[in-house]
Biopython code that builds the backbone (N, CA, C, O; Angstrom):
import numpy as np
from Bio.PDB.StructureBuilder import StructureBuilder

atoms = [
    (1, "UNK", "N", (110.598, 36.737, -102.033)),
    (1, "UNK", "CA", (110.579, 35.294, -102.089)),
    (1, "UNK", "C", (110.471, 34.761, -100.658)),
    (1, "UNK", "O", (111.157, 35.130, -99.705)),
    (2, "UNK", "N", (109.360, 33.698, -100.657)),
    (2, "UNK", "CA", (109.520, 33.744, -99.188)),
    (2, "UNK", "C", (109.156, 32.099, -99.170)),
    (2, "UNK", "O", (109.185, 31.665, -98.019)),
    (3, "UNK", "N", (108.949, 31.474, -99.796)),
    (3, "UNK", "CA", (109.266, 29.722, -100.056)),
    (3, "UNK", "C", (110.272, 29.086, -100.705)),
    (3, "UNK", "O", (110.474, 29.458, -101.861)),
    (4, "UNK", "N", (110.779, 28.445, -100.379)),
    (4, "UNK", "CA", (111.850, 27.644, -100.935)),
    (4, "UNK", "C", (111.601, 26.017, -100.899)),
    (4, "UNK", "O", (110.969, 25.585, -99.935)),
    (5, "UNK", "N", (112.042, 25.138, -101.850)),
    (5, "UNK", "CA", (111.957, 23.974, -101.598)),
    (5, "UNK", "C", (113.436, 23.521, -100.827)),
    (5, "UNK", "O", (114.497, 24.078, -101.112)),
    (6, "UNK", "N", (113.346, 22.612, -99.983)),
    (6, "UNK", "CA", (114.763, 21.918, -99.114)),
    (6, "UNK", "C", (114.385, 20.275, -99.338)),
    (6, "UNK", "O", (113.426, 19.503, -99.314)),
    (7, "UNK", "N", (115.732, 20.312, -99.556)),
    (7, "UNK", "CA", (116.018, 18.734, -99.910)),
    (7, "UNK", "C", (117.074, 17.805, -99.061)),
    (7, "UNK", "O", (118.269, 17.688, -99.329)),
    (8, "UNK", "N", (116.321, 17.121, -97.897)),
    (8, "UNK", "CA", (117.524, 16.446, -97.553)),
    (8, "UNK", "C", (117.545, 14.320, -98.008)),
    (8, "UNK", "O", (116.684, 13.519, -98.371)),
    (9, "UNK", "N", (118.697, 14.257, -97.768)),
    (9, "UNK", "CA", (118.720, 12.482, -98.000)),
    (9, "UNK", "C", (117.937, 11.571, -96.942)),
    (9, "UNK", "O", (118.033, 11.736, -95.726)),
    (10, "UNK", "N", (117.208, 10.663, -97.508)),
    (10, "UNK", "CA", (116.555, 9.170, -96.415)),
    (10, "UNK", "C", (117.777, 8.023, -96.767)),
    (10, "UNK", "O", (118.879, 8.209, -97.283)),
    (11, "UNK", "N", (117.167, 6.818, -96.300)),
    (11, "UNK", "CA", (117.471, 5.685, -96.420)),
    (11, "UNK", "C", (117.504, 5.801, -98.054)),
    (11, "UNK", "O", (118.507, 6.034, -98.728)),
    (12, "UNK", "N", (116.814, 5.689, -98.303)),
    (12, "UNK", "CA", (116.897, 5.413, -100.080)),
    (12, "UNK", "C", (116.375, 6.436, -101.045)),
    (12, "UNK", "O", (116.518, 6.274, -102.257)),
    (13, "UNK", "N", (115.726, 7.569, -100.500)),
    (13, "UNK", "CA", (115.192, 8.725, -101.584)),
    (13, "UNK", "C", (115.385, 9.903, -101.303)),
    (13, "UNK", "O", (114.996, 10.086, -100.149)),
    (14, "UNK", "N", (115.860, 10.987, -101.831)),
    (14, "UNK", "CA", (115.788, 12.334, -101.411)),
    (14, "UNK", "C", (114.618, 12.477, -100.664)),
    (14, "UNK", "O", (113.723, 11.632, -100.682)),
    (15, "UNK", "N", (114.567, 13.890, -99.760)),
    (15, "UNK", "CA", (112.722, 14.379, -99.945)),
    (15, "UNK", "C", (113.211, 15.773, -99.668)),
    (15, "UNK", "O", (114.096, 16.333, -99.021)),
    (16, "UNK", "N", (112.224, 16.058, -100.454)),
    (16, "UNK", "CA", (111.884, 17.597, -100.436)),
    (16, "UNK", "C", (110.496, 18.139, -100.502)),
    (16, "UNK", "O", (109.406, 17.755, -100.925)),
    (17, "UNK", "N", (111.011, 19.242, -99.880)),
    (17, "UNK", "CA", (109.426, 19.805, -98.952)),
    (17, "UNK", "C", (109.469, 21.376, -98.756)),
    (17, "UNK", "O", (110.401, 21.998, -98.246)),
    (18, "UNK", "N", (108.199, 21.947, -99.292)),
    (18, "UNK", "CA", (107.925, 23.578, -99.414)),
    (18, "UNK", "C", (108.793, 24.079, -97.633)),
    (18, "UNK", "O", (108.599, 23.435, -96.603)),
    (19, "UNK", "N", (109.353, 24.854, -97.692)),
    (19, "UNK", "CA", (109.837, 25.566, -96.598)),
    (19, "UNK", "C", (109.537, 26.955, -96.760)),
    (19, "UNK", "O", (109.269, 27.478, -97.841)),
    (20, "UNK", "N", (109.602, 27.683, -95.375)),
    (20, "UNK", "CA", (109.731, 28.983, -95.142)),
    (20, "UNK", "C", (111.114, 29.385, -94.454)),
    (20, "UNK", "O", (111.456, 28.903, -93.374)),
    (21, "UNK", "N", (111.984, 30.433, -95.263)),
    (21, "UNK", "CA", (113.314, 30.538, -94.703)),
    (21, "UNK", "C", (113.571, 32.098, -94.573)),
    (21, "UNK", "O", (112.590, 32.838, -94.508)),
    (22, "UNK", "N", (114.799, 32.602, -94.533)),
    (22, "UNK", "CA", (115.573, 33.719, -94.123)),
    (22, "UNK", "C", (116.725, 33.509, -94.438)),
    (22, "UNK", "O", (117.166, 32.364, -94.332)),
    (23, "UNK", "N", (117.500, 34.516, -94.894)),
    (23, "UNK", "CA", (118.794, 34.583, -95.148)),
    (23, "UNK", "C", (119.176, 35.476, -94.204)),
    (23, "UNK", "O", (118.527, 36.489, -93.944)),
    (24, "UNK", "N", (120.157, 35.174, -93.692)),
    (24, "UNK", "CA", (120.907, 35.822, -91.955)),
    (24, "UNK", "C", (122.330, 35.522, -92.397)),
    (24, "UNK", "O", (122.565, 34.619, -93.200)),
    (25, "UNK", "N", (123.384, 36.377, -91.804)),
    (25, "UNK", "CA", (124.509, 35.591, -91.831)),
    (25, "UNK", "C", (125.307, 35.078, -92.883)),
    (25, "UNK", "O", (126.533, 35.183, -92.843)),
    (26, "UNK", "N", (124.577, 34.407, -94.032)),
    (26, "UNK", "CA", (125.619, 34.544, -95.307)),
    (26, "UNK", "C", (124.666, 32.719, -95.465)),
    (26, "UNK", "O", (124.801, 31.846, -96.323)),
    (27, "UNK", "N", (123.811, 32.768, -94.295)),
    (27, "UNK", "CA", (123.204, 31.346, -94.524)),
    (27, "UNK", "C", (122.096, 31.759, -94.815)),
    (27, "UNK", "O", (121.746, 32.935, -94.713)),
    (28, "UNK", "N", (121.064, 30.367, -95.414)),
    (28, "UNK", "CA", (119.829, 30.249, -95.057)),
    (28, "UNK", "C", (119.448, 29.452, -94.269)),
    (28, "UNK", "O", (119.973, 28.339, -94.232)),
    (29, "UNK", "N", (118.582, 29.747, -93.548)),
    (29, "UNK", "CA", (117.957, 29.527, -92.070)),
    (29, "UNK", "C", (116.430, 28.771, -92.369)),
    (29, "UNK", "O", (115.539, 29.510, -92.788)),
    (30, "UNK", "N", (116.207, 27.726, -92.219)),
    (30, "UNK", "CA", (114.775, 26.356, -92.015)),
    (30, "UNK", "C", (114.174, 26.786, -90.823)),
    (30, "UNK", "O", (115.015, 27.197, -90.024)),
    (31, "UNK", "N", (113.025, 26.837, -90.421)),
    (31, "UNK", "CA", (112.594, 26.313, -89.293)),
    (31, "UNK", "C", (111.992, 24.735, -89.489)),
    (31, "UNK", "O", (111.547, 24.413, -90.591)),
    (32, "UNK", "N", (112.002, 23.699, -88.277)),
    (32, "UNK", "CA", (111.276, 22.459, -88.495)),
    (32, "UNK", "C", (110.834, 21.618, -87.239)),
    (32, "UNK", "O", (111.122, 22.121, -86.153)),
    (33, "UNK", "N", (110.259, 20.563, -87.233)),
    (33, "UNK", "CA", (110.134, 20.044, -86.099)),
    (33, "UNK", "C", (111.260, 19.025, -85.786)),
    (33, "UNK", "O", (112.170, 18.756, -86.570)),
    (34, "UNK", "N", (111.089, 18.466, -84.502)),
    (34, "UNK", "CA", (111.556, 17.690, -84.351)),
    (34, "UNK", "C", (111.419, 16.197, -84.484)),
    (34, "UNK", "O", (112.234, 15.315, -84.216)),
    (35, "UNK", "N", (109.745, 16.096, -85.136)),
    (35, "UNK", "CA", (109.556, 14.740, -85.142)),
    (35, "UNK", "C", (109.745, 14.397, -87.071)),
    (35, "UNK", "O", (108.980, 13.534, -87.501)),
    (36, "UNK", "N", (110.237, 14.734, -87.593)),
    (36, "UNK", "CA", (109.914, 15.205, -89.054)),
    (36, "UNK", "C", (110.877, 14.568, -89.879)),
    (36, "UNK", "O", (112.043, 14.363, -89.540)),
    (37, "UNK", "N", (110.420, 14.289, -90.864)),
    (37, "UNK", "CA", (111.428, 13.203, -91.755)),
    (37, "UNK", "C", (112.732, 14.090, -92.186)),
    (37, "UNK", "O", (113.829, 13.554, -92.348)),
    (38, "UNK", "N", (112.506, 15.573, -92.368)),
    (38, "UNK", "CA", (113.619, 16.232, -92.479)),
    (38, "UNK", "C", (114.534, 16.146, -91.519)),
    (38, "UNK", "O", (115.707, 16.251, -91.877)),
    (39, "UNK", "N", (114.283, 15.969, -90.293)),
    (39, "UNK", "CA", (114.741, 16.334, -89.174)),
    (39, "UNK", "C", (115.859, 15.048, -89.048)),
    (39, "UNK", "O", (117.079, 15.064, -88.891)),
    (40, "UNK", "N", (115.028, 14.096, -89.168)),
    (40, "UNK", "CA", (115.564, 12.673, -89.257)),
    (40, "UNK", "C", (116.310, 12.327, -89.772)),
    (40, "UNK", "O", (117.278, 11.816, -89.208)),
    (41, "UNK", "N", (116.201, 12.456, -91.319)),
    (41, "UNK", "CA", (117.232, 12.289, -92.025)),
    (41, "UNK", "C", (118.361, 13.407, -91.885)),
    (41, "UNK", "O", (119.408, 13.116, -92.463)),
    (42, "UNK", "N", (118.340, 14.630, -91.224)),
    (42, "UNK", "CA", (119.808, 15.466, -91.348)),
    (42, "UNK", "C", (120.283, 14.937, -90.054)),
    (42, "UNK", "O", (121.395, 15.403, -89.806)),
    (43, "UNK", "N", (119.661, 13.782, -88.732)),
    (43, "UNK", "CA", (120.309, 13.723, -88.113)),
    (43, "UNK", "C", (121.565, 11.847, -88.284)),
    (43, "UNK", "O", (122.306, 11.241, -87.509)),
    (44, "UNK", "N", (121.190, 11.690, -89.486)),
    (44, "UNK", "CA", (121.684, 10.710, -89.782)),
    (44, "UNK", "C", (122.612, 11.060, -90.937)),
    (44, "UNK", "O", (123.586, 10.316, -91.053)),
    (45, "UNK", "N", (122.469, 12.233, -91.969)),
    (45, "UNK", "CA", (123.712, 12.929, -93.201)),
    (45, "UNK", "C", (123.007, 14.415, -92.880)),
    (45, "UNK", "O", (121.799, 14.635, -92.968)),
    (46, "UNK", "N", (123.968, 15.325, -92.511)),
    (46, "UNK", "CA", (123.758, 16.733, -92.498)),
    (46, "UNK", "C", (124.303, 17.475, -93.363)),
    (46, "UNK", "O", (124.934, 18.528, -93.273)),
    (47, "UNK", "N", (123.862, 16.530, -94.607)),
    (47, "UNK", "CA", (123.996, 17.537, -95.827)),
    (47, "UNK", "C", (122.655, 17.930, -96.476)),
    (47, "UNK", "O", (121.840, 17.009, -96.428)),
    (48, "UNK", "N", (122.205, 19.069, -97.079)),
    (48, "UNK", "CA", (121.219, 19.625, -97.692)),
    (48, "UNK", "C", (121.164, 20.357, -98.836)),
    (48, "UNK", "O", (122.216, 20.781, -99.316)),
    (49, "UNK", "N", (120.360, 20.526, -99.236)),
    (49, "UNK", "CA", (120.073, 21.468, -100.420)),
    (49, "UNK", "C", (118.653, 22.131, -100.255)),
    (49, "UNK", "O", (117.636, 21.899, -99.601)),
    (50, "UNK", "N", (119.195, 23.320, -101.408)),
    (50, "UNK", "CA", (117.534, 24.477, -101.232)),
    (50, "UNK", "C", (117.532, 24.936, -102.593)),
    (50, "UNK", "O", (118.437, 25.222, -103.376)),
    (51, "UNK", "N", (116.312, 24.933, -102.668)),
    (51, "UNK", "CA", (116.018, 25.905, -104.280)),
    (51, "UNK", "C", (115.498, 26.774, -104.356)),
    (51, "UNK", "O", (114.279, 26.713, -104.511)),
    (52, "UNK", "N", (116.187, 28.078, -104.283)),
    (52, "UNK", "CA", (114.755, 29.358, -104.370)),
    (52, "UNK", "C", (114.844, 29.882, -105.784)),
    (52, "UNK", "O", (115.857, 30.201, -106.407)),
    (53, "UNK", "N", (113.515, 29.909, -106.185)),
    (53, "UNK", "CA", (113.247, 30.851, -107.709)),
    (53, "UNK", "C", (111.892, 31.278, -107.553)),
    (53, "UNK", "O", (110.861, 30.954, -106.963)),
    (54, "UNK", "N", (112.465, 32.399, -108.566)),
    (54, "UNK", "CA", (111.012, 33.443, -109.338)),
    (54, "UNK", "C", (110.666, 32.692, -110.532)),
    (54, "UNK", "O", (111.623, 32.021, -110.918)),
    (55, "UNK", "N", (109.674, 32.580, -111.216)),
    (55, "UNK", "CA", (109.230, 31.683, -111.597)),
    (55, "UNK", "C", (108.447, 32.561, -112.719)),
    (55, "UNK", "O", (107.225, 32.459, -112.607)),
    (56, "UNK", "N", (108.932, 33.493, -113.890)),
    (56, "UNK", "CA", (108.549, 34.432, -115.227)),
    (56, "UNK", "C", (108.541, 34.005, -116.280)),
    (56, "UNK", "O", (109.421, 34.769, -116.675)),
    (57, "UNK", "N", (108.285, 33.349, -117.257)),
    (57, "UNK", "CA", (108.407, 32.541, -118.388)),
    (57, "UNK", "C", (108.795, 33.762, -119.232)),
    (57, "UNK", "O", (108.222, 34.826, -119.463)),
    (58, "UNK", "N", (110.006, 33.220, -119.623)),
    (58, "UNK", "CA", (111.301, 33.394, -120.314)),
    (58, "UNK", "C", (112.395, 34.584, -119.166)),
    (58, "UNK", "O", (113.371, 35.295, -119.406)),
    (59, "UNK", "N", (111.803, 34.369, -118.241)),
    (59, "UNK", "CA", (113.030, 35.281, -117.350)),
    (59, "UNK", "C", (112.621, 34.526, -115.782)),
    (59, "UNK", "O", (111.970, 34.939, -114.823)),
    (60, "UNK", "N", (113.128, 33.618, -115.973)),
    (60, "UNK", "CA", (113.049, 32.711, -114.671)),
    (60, "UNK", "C", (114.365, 32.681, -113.740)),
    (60, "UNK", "O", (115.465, 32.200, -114.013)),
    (61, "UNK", "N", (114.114, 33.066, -113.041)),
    (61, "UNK", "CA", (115.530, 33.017, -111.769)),
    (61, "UNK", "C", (115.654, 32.181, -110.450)),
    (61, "UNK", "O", (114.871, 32.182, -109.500)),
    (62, "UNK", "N", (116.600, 31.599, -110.573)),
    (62, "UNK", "CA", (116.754, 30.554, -109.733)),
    (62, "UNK", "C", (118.277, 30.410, -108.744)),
    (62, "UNK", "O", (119.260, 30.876, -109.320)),
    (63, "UNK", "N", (118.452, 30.013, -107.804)),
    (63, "UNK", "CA", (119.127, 29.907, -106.976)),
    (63, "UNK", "C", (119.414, 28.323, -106.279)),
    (63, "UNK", "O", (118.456, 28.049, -105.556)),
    (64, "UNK", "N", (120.353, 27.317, -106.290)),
    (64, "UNK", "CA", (120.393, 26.023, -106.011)),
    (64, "UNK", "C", (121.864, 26.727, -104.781)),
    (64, "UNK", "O", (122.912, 27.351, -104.952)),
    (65, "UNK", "N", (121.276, 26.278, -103.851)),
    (65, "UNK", "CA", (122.418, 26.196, -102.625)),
    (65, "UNK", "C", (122.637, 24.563, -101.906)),
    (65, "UNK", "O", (121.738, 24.165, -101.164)),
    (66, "UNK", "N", (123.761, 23.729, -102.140)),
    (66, "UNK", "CA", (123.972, 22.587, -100.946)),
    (66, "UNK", "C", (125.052, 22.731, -99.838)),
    (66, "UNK", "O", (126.150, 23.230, -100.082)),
    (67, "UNK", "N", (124.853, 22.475, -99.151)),
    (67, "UNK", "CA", (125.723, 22.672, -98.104)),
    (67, "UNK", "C", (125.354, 22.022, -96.834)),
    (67, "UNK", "O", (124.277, 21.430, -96.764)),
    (68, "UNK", "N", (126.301, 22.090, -95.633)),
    (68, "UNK", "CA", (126.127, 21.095, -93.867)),
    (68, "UNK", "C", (125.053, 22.299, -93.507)),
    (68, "UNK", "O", (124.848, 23.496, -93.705)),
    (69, "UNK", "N", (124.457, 21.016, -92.767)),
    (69, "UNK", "CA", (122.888, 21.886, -91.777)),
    (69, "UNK", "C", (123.841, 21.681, -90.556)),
    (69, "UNK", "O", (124.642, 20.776, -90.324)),
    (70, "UNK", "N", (123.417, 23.106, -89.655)),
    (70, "UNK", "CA", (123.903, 23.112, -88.243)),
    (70, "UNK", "C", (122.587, 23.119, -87.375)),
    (70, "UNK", "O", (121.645, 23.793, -87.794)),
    (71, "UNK", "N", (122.506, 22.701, -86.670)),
    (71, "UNK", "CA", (120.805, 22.611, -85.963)),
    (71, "UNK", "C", (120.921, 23.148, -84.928)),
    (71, "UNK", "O", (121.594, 22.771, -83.969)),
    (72, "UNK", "N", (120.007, 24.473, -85.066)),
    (72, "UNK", "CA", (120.451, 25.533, -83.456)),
    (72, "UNK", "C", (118.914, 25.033, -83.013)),
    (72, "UNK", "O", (117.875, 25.176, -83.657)),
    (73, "UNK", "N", (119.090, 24.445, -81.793)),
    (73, "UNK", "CA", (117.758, 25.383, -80.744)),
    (73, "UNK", "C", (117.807, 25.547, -79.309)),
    (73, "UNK", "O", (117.059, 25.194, -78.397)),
    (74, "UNK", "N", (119.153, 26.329, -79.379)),
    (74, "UNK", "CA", (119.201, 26.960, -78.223)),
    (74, "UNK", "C", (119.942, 27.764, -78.047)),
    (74, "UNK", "O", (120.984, 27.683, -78.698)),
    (75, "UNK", "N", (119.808, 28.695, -77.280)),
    (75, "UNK", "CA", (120.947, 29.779, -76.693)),
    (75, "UNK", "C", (121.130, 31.133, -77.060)),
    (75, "UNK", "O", (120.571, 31.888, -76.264)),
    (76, "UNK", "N", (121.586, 31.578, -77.781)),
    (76, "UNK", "CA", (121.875, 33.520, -77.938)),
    (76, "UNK", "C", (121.870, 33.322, -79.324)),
    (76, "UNK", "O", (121.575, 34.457, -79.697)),
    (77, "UNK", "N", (121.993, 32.665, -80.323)),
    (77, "UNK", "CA", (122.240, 32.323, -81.952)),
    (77, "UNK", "C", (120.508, 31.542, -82.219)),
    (77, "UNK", "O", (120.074, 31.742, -83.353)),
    (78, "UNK", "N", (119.509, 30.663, -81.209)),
    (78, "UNK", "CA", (118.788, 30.414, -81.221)),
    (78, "UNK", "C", (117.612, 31.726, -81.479)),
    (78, "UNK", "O", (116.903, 31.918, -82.466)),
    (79, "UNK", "N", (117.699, 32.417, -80.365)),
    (79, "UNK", "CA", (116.693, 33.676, -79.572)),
    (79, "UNK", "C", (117.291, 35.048, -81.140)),
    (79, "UNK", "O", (116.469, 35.940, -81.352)),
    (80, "UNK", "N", (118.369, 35.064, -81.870)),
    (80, "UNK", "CA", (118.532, 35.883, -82.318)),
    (80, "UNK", "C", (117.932, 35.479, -83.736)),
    (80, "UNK", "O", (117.581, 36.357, -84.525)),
    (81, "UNK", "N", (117.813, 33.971, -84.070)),
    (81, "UNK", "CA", (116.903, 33.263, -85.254)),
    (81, "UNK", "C", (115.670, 34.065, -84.846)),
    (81, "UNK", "O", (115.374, 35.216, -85.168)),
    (82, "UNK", "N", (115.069, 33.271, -84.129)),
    (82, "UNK", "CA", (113.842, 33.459, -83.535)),
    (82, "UNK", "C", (113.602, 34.797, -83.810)),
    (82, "UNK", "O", (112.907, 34.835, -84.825)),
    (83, "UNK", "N", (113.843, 35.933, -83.394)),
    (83, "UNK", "CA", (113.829, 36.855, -83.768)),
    (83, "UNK", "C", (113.292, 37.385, -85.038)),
    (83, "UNK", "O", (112.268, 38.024, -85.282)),
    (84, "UNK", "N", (113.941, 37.092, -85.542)),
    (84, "UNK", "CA", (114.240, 37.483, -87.179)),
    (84, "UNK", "C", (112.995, 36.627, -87.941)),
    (84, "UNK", "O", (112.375, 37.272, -88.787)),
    (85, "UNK", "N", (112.675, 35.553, -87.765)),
    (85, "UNK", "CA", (111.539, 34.561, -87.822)),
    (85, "UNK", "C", (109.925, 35.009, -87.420)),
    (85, "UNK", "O", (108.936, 34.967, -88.152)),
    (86, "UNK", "N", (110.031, 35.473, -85.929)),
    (86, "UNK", "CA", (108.969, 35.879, -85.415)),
    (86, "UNK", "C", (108.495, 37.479, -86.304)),
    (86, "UNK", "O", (107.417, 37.440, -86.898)),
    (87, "UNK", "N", (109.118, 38.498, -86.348)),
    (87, "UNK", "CA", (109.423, 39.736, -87.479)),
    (87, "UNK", "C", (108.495, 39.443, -88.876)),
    (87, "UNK", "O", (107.469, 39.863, -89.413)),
    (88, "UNK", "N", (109.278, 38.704, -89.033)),
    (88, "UNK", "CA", (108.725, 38.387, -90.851)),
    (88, "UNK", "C", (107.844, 37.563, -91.010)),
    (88, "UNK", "O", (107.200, 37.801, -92.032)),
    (89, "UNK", "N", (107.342, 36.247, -90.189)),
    (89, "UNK", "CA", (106.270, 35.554, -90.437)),
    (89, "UNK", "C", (105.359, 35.421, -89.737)),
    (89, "UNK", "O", (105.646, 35.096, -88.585)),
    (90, "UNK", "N", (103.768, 35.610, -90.093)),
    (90, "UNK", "CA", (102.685, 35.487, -89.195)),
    (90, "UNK", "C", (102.352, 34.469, -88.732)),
    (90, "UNK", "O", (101.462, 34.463, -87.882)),
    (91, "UNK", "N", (103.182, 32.878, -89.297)),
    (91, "UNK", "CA", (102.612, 31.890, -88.537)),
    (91, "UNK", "C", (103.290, 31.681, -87.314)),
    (91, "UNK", "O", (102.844, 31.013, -86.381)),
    (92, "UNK", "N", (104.532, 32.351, -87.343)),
    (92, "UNK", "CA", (105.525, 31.881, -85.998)),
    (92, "UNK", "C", (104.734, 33.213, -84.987)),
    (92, "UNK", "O", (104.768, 33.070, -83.765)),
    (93, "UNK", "N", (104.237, 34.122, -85.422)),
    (93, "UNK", "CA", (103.598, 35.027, -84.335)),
    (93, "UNK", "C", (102.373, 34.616, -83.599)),
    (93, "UNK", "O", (101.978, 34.848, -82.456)),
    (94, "UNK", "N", (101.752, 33.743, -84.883)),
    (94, "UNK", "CA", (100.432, 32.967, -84.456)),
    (94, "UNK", "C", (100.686, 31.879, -83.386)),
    (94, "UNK", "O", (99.825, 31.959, -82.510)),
    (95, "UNK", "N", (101.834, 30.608, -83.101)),
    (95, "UNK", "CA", (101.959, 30.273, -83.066)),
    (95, "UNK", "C", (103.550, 29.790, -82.445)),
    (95, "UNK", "O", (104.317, 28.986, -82.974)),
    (96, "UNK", "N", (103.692, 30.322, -81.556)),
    (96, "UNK", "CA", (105.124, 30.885, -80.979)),
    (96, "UNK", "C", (105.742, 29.636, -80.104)),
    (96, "UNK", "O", (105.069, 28.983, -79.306)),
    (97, "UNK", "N", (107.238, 29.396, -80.408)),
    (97, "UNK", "CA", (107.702, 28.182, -79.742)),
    (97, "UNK", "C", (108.538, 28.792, -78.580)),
    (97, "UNK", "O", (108.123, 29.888, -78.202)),
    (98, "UNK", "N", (109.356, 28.427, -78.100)),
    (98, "UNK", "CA", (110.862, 28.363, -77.329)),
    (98, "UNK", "C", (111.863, 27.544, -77.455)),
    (98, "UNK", "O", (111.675, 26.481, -78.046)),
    (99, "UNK", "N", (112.844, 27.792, -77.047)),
    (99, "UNK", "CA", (113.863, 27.064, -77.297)),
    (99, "UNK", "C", (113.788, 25.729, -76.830)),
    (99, "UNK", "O", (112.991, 25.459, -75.931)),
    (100, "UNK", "N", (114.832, 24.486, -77.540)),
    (100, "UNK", "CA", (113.912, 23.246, -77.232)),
    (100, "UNK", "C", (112.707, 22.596, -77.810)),
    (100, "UNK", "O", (112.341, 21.421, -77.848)),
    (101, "UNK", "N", (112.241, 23.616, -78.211)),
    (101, "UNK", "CA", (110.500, 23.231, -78.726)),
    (101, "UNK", "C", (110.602, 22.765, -80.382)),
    (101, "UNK", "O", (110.047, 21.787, -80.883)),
    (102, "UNK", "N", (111.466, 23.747, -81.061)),
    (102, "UNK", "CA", (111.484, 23.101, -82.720)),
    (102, "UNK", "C", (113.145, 23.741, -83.188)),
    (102, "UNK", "O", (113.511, 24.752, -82.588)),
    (103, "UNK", "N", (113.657, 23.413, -83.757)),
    (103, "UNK", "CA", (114.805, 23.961, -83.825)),
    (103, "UNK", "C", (114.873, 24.469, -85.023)),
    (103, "UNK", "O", (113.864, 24.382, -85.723)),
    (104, "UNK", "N", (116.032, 25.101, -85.540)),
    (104, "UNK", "CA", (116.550, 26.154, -86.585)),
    (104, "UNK", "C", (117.391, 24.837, -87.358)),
    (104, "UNK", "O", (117.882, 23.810, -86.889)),
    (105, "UNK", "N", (117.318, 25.319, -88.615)),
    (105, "UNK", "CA", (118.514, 24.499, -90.041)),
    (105, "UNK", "C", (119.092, 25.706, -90.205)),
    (105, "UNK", "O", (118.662, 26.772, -90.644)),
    (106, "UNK", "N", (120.145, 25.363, -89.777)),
    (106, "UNK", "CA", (121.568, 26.519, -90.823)),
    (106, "UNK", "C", (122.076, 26.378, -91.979)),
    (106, "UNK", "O", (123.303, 26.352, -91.891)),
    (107, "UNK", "N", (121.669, 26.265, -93.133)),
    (107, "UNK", "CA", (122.943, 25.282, -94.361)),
    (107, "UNK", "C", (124.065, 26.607, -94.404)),
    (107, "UNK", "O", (123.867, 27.727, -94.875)),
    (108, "UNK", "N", (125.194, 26.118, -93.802)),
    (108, "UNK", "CA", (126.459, 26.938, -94.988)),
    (108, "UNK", "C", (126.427, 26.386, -96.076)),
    (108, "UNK", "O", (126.069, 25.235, -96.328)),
    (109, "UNK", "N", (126.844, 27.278, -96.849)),
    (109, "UNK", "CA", (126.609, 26.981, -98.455)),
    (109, "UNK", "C", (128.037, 25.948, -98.472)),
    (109, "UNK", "O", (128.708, 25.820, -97.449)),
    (110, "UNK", "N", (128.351, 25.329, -99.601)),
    (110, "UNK", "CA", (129.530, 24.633, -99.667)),
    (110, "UNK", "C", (129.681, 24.856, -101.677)),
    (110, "UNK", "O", (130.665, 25.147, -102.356)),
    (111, "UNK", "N", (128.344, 24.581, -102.051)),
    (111, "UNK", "CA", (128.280, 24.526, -103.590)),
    (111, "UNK", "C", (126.976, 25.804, -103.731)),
    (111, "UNK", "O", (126.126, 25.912, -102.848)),
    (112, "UNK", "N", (126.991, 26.713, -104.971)),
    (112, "UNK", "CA", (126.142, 27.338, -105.410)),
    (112, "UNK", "C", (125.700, 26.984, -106.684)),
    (112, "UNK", "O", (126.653, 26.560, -107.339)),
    (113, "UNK", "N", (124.576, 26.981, -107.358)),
    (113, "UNK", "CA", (124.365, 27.761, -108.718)),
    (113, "UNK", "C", (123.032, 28.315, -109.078)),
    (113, "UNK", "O", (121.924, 27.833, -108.841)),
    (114, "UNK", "N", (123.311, 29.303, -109.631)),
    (114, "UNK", "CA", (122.099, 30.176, -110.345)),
    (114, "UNK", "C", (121.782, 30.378, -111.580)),
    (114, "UNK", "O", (122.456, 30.106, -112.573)),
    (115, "UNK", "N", (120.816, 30.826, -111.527)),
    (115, "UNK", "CA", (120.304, 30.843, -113.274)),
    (115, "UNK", "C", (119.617, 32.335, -113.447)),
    (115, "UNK", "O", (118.851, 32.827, -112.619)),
    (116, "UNK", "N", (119.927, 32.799, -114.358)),
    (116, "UNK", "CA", (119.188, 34.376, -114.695)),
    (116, "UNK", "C", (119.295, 35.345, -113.273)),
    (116, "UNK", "O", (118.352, 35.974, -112.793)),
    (117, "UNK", "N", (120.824, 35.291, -112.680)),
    (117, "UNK", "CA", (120.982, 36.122, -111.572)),
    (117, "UNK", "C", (122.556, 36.406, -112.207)),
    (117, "UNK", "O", (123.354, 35.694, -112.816)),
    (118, "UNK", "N", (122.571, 38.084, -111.654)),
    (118, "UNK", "CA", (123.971, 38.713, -112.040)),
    (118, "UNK", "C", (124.062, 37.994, -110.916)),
    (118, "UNK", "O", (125.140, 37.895, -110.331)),
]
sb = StructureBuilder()
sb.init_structure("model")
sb.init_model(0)
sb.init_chain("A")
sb.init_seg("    ")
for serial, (resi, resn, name, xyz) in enumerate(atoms, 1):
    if name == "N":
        sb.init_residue(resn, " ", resi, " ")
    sb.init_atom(name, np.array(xyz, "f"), 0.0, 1.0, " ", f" {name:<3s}", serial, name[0])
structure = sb.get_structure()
C-alpha cells in the first residue's frame, strides 16, 4: 500500500488529498509543501486523519487513523525521515529536497479503526 488519503480541517470544510506515506515509529509519516492548503490548515488545528485500504470486493480492508501532526523539517528526526522516503520512493529520488525545503507530517495516532484487519 503505498497511497493513502489525509484529511485535515479549513475554515469551513475538511480536505482531503491522495498522499504518499510510511509508517516509521508507530506513526505515519506525510511528506508536503509548504505553500499547501494542507499545510495551512494543520498550522492553524494540528489535528488529522488518514485512510489506508485495499480495496477487494467482498474482502475490503481498511485502516482510519486521527491523531496531532508534528511537523519535522529539520535536524537528525528530519534526515532520518528523509531517508526512509528517499529508499522507497522514486519521486523523492527524482526530485530531492533538504531540510527547510518541504517538511515531514507525523500523526500520532490518538483514535484507530479498521475494517477486515485481525
Amino acid at each position: 500500500m503505498e497511497e493513502a488519503r489525509f484529511s485535515t480541517m479549513g475554515k469551513k470544510f475538511p480536505h482531503v488529498k491522495p498522499v504518499s506515506y510510511v509508517f516509521l515509529d508507530d506513526s505515519i509519516i506525510i511528506a508536503t509543501d509548504y505553500k499547501t492548503k494542507t499545510f495551512k490548515n494543520l498550522k492553524q488545528n494540528p489535528m488529522a486523519a488518514v485512510s489506508i485500504d485495499v480495496y477487494n470486493p467482498g474482502a475490503h480492508k481498511a485502516i482510519l487513523v486521527q491523531g496531532e501532526i508534528k511537523i519535522i523539517d529539520e535536524g537528525p528526526e528530519f534526515k532520518r525521515i528523509y531517508d526512509v522516503f528517499f529508499k522507497k520512493f522514486e519521486w523523492v529520488r527524482r526530485e530531492p529536497w533538504k531540510e527547510k525545503e518541504a517538511p515531514f507530517l507525523k500523526l500520532s495516532t490518538i483514535t484507530k479503526i479498521s475494517w477486515g484487519l485481525s
